[in-house]
C-alpha positions in Angstrom: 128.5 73.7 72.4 127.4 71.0 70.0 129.9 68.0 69.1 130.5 67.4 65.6 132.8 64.7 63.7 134.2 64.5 60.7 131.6 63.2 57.7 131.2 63.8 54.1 130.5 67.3 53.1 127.2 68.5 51.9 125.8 72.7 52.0 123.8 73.3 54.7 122.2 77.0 54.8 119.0 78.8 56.5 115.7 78.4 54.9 112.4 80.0 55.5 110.4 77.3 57.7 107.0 75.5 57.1 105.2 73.3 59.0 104.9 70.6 55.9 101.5 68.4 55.2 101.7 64.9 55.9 104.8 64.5 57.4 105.7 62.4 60.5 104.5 62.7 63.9 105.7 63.9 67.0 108.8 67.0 66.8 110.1 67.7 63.2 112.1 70.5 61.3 111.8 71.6 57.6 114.2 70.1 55.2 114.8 71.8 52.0 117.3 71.5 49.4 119.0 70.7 45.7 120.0 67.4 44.5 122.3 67.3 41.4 123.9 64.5 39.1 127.4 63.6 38.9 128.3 67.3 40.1 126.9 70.5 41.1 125.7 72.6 38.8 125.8 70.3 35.8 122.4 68.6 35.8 119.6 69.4 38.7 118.3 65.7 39.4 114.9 65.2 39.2 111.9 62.3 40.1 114.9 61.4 43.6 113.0 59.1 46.0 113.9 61.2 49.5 113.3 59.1 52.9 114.3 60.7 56.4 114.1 59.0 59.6 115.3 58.8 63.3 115.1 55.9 65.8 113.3 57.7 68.7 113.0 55.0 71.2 116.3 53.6 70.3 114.5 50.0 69.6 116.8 49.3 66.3 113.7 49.8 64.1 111.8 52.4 61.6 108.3 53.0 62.8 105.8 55.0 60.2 105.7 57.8 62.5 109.3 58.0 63.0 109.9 58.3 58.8 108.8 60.7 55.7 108.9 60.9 52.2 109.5 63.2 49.5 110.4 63.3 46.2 112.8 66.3 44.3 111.2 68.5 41.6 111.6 68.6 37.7 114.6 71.5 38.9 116.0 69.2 41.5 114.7 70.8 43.9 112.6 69.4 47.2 111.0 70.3 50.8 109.2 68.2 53.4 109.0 67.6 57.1 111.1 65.3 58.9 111.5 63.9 61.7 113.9 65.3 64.3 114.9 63.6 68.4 117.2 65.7 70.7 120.4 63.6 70.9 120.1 61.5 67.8 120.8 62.6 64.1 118.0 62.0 61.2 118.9 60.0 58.4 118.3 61.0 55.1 118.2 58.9 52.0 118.3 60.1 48.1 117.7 57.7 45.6 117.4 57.5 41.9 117.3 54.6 39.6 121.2 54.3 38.2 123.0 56.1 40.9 124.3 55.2 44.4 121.9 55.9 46.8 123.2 58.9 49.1 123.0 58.8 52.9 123.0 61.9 54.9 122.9 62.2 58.6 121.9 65.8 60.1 122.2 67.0 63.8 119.0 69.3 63.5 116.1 70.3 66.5 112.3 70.8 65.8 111.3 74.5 64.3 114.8 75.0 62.5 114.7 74.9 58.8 118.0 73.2 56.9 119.1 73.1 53.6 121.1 70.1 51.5 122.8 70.2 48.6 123.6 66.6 47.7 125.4 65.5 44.6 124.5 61.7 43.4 127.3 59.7 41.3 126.4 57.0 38.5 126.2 53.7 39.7 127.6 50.9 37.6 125.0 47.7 36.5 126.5 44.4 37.3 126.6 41.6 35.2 125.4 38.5 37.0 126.1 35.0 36.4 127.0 31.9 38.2 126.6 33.6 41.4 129.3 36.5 40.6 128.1 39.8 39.7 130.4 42.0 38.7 131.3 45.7 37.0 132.3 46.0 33.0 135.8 48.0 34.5 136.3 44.8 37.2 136.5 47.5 40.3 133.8 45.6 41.9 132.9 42.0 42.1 130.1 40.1 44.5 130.6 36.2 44.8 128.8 33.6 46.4 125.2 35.2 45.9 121.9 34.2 44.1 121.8 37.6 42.4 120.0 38.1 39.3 121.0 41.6 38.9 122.4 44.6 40.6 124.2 48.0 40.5 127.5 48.9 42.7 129.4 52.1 43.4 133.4 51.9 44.3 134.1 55.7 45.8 137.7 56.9 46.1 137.2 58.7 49.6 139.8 61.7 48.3 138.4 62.9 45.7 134.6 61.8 46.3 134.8 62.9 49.8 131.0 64.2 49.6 129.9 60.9 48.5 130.7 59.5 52.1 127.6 59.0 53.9 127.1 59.6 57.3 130.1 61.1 59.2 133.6 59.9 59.4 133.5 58.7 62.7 131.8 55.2 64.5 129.3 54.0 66.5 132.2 54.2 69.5 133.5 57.7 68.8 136.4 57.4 66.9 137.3 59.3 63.9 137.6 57.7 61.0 140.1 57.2 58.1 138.5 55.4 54.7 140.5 53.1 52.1 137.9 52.7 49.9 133.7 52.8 50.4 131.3 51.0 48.2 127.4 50.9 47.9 125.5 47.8 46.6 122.3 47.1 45.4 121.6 43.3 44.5 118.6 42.3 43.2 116.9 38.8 43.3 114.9 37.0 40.8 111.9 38.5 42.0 113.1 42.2 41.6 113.7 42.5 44.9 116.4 43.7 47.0 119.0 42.1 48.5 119.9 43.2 51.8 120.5 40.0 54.2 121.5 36.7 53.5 120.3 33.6 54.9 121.8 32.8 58.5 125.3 31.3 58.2 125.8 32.2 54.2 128.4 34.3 53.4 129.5 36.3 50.0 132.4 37.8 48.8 132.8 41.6 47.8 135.8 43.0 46.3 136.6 46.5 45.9 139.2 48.2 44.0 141.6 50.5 45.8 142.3 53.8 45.0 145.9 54.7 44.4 145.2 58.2 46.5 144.7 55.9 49.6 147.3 53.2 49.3 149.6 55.4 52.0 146.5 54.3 54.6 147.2 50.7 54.2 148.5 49.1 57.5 148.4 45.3 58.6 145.1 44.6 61.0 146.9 41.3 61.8 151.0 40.9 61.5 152.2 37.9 61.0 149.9 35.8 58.8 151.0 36.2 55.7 148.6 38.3 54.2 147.3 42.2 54.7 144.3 42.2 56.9 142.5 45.4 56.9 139.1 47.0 59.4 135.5 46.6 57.5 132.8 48.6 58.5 129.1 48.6 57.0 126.6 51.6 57.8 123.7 50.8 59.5 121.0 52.5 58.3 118.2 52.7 61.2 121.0 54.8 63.4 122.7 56.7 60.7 126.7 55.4 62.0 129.4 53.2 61.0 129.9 49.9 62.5 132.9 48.1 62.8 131.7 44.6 60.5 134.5 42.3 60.4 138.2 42.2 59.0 138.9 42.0 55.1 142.5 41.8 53.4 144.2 42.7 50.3 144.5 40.7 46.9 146.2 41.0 43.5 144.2 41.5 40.6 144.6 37.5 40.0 143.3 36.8 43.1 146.2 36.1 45.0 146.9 37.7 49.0 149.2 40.0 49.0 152.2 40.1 51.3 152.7 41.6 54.5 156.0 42.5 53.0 153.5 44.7 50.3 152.7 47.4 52.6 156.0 49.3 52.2 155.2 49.7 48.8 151.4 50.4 49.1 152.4 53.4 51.3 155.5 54.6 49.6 153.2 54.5 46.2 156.0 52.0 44.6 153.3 49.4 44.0 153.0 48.8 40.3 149.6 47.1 40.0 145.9 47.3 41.4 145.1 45.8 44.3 141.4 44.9 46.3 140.1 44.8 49.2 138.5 41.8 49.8 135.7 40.6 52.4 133.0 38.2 53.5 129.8 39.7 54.4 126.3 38.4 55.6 124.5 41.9 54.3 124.5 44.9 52.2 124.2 48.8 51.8 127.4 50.6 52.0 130.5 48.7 52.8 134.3 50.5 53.9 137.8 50.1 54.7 138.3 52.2 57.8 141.0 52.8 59.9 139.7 53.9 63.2 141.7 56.8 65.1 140.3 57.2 69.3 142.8 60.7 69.4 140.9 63.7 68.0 141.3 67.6 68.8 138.8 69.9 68.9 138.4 73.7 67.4 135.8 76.0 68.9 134.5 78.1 65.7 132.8 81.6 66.5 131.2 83.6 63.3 130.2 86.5 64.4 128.2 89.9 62.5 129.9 91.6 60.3 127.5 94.5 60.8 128.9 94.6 64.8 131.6 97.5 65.3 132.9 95.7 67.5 133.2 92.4 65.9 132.0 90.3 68.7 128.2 89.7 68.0 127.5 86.1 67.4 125.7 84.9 63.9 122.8 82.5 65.0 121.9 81.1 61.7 125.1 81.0 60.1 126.7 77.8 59.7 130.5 76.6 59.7 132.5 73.7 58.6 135.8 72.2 59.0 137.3 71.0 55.1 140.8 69.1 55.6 143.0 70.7 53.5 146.3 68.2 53.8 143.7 65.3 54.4 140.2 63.6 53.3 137.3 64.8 55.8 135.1 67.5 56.1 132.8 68.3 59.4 129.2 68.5 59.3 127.7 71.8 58.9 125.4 72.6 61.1 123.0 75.4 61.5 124.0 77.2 65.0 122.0 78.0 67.4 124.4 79.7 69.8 126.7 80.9 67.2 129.6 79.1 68.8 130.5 75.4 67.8 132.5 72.8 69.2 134.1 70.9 66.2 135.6 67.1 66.8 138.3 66.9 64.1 141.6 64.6 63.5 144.7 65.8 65.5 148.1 66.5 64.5 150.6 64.1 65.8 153.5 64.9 68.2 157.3 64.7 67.5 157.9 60.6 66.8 153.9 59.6 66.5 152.3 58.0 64.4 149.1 57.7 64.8 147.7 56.7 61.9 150.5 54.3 60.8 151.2 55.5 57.7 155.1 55.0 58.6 154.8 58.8 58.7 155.9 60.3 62.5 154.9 63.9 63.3 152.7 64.7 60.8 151.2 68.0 60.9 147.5 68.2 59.7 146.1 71.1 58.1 142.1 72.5 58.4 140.3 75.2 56.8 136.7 76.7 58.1 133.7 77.6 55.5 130.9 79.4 56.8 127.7 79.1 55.3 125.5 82.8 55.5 122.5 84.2 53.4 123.4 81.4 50.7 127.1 83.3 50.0 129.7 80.6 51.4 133.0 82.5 53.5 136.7 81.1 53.4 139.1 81.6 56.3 142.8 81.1 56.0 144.2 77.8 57.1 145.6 76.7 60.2 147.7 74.2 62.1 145.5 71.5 63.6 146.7 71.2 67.5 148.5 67.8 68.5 146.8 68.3 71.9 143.8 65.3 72.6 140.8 66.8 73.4 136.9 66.0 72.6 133.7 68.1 73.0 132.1 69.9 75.1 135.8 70.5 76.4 137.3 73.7 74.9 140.3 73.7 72.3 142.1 75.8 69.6 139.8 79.1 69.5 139.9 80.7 65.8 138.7 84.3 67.4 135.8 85.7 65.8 135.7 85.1 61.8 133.6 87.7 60.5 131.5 86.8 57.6 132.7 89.8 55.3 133.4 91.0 52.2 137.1 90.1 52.3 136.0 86.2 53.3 133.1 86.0 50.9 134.3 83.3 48.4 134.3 85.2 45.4 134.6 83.6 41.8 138.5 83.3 40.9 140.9 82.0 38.3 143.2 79.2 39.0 146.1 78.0 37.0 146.9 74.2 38.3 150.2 72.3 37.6 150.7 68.7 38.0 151.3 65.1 36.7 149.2 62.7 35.0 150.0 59.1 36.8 149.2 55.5 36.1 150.4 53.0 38.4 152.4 55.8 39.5 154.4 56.2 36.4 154.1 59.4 34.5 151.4 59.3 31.7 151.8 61.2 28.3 149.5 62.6 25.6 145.9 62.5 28.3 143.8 65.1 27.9 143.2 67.1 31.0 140.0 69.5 31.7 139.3 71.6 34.6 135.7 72.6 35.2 133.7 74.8 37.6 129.7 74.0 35.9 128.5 76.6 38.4 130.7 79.3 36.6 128.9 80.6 33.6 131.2 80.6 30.4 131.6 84.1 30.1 131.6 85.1 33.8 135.1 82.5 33.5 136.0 84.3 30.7 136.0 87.7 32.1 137.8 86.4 35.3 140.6 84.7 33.6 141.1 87.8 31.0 140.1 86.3 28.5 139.2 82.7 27.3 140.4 80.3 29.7 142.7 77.6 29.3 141.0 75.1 31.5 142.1 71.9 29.0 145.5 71.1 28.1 147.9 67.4 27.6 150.0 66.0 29.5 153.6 66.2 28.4 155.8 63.6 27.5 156.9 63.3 31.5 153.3 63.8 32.4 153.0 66.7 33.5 150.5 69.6 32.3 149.1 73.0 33.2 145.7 74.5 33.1 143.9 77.2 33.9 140.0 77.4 35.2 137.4 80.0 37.1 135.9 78.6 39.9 134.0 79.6 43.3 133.7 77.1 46.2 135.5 73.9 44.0 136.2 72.4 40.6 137.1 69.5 39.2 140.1 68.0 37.7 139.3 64.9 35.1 141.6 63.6 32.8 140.7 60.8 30.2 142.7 57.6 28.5 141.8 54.8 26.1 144.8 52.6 25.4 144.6 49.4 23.4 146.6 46.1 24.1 146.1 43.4 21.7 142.4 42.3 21.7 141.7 44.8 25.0 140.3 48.0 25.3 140.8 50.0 28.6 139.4 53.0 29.3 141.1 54.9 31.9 139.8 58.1 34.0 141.4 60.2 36.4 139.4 62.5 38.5 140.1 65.2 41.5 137.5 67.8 43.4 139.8 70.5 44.3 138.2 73.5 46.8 141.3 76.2 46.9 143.8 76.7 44.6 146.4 74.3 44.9 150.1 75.7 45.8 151.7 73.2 44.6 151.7 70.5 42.1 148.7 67.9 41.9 149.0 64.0 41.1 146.1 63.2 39.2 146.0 59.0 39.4 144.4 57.1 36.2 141.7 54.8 37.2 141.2 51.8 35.0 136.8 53.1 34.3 135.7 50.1 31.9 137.4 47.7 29.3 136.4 45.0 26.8 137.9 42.3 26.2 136.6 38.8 24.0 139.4 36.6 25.4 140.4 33.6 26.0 140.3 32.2 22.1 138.3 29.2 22.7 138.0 26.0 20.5 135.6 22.9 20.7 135.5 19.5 19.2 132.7 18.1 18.3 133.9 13.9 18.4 136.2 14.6 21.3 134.3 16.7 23.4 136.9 18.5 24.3 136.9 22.7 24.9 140.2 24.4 25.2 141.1 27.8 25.7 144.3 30.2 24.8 146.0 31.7 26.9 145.2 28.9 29.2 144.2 31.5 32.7 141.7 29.6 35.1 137.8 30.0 34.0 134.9 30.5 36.6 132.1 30.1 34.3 131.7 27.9 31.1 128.5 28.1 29.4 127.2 26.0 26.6 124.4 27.1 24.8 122.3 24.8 22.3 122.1 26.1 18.7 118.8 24.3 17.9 116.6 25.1 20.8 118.6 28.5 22.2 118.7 27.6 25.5 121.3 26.7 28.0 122.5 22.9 27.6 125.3 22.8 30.1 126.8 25.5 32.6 129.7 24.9 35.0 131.2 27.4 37.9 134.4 27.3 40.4 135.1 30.3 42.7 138.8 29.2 42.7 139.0 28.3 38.7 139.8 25.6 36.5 142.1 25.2 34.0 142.0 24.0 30.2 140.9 21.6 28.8 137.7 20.4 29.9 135.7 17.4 28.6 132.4 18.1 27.8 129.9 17.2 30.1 132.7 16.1 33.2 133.3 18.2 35.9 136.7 19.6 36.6 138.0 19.3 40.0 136.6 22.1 42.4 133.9 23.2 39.7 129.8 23.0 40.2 127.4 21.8 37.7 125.1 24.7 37.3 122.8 23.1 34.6 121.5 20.8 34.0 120.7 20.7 38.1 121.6 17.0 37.2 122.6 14.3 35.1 124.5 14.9 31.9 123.5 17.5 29.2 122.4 16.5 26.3 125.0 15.7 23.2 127.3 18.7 22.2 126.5 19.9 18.6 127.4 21.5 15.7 126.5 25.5 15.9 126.3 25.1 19.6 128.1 28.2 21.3 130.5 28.0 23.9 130.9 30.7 26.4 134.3 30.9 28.4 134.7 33.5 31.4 138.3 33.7 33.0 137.9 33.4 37.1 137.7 37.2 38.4 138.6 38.5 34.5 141.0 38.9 32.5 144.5 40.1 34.0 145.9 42.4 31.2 149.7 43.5 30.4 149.3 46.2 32.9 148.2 44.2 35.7 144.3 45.1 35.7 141.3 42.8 36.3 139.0 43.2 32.8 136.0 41.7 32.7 135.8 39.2 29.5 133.8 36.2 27.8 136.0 34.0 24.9 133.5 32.7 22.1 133.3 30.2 20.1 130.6 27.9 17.8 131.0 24.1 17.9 131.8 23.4 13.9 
């Protein structure tokens, strides 16, 4: 039996098998596959950059004949050779100019032939300037780098569960429960990318955390005032999660927050939008994990359905574990003994807690999906066991699932209730739509009896109803625009749902982008002197010459400075950018003044919004 742990989701099916042209040396398998954008079904993605690679010798480094590349087709689709090593998993990478570059790891031996399905998500383009780069929604923020561009990703590990790359589990074993996950790609002035950073510097990255996850918040470190939370970055050449570090928690104005905080974080009382904040020396992907050492295991058996006696195993059919109570999915993984030995979370025992959500005897609930002559099966779900075990040790036994008729996931219509949140209070008048793209309009139609209802509003208390076809998942998405004074946020909430939910859904409002041209800012001319209203800390003031349209003087502070300023003086704790020194020439009239608050703007609401105040010298 083969171990697997818990990782992001992906299809992985039987294909007919090739030897490939110009792929790597040495023992490889066929890799075939799909690659969509933002979801599957809606757009096939082509012109993706595909990489796959193992360490053979173990040395910590990518040899040429221990990689290959590829590249999808105009459909999205792609095949090549790869490189495979008995005991160590192949790392795969997608990539596409504007999306998050997608990391899978696969468990495969030479001669078999695998298939991905891999979704990419829209990256967001950073603005960069005076060494901070950060989004137009303020969900991510990079400090403390020479960055003259760069794209980032935030990922809400709940409802982008299939975004998570690699498996949710470490380098030592232990299963792993994410916060929050991020991929970054900073560019210097060359074009090129940013992945370490000189020996001894540090930067800052910030990452928004999800309101799903706020009841996986504990305290790394008690007693020191602040929350201090596990990082973990991926490293690429082995394909596994490392622990990197600790991070900790901040307000959106920068400030820790208390150890007295993580009540509310994990009752969901917490009214505003906290980050998790780190230093780092390197990039890729970066994570808030909390790792668990206790795991169960579940010995899965699909067996012919063709067999009268229902015992035959199915070679080439392949099964995965989905949580159904909890984020995490198992790898699939093409069988070659028809029996599988499955590492998953375990349920905790009367008065445990093991993942110290203040929660004791928490019973976890898992589903399995088999994978057979591209037609997915669902089995009922079932009670994860509180027992400890780990492969290849025998544990729950499902019995034989037979891949039938009666388990073949058929298309379906589902009507969902729930409750539009935002900072966990009820939201009114959003629009909700649930959406299958894989189920053709009129296939839906027919299902649901007629047209169906798969967009509503939320009520007055939030709540709303819909009704949607769908086969293995769909998708929940609900958005918001709400204006206050001079800013505009635009607000998204967003859930991947695989089964029919029983009961109720809460479908949290994430802050997606705002504008705002604040603080008000006025200069004078004889005095010198630039002010600002309301008077919040700036990180950046910029001064650009009207005459010759280029920068006169530009001034930075990680930690902010207040108004006024005097033209051409440093504030306490602030850098002179430009000139790189001396004093910049006379201030004029038609100059323009830039003013960017320290982190953002801090709206009504409690959100971070990105914003520049402007003004011309008169």
């Amino acid at each position: 039996m083969r171990p697997l742990s818990l990782l992001a989701a992906c299809a992985l099916v039987a294909a007919c098998s090739s030897s490939g042209k110009n792929g790597p040396s040495g023992p490889s398998f066929q890799l075939s596959g799909m690659v969509w954008l933002d979801q599957a079904g809606d757009e096939p993605a082509d012109e993706v950059e595909i990489e796959a690679w193992v360490d053979r010798n173990g040395d910590g480094r990518i040899a040429a004949e221990e990689k290959s590349r590829g590249q999808t087709s105009d459909n999205g689709n792609f095949s090549l050779a790869v490189p495979a090593e008995t005991g160590r998993a192949t790392t795969v990478s997608f990539a596409r100019h504007g999306y998050a570059r997608q990391l899978r790891t696969i468990q495969a031996v030479q001669d078999t032939a695998p298939s991905l399905t891999v979704v990419l998500y829209r990256s967001e383009s950073l603005d960069c300037e005076g060494g901070v780069c950060q989004d137009a929604a303020g969900s991510v923020r990079v400090s403390g780098i020479e960055a003259r561009s760069g794209r980032a990703r935030v990922f809400n590990p709940v409802t982008e569960v299939d975004a998570f790359p690699g498996a949710f589990a470490d380098n030592q074993g232990n299963l792993l429960i994410s916060s929050v996950f991020a991929s970054f790609d900073l560019r210097d002035e060359n074009d090129r990318e940013i992945r370490e950073l000189p020996a001894g510097k540090k930067a800052r990255i910030e990452m928004a955390l999800p309101r799903d996850t706020f009841s996986t918040i504990s305290d790394l470190v008690p007693g020191n005032g602040r929350i201090d939370v596990p990082m973990y970055s991926f490293d690429e050449v082995s394909g596994q999660w490392r622990a990197d570090g600790t991070g900790w928690l901040e307000s959106a104005d920068g400030n820790p927050l208390s150890e007295g905080d993580v009540s509310q974080l994990r009752d969901g009382s917490f009214a505003s939008q906290p980050y998790v904040v780190a230093e780092v020396s390197h990039f890729s992907y970066w994570n808030c994990d909390w790792p668990q050492s206790e795991k169960t295991v579940v010995v899965v058996r699909p067996v012919d359905p063709e067999d009268p006696e229902k015992q035959k195993p199915l070679k080439l059919a392949t099964c995965f574990l989905r949580g159904v109570n909890f984020a995490g999915v198992s790898p699939p993984y093409a069988s070659g003994t028809g029996v599988e030995c499955i590492e998953a979370r375990r349920s905790e025992n009367p008065g445990e807690d093991l993942d110290g959500n203040g929660v004791a005897g928490e019973m976890f609930r898992a589903q399995v999906v088999c994978v057979w002559k591209d037609k997915y099966y669902r089995f009922p779900e079932f009670d994860l066991p509180a027992q400890s075990g780990s492969c290849p040790d025998g544990g729950l036994d499902l019995g034989p699932l037979v891949l039938d008729t009666e388990h073949e996931v058929a298309i379906t219509a589902c009507t969902v209730h729930g409750t539009v949140l935002e900072n966990g209070v009820p939201a009114a008048n959003v629009p909700v739509i649930a959406e299958d793209p894989t189920v053709p309009e009129e296939v839906g139609n027919s299902v649901c009896g007629g047209t169906c209802m798969n967009a509503g509003i939320s009520g007055a208390d939030g709540t709303f109803t819909v009704t949607v076809a769908f086969g293995d998942s769909f998708t929940l998405s609900a958005p918001m625009t709400r204006t206050e004074g001079a800013v505009t946020l635009f607000f998204e909430g967003k859930q991947k749902l695989f089964q029919c939910p029983a009961s109720p859904v809460r479908l949290h409002l994430a802050l997606s982008a705002c504008s705002a041209n604040l603080p008000t800012v006025q200069a004078d001319k004889s005095s010198g002197q630039i002010d600002w209203q309301p008077p919040i800390p700036a990180g950046l003031v910029t001064v650009i010459g009207l005459a010759s349209a280029s920068l006169k003087w530009q001034i930075f502070s990680e930690n902010g400075f207040a108004p006024p300023i005097q033209y051409g003086t440093l504030p306490a704790g602030a850098m002179q950018i430009h000139p790189a020194s001396g004093s910049p020439s006379p201030m004029a009239s038609g100059d323009q003044i830039l003013v960017n608050p320290r982190g953002g703007y801090i709206t009504v609401g409690g959100y971070r919004c990105p914003s520049t105040g402007m003004t011309l010298v008169p």
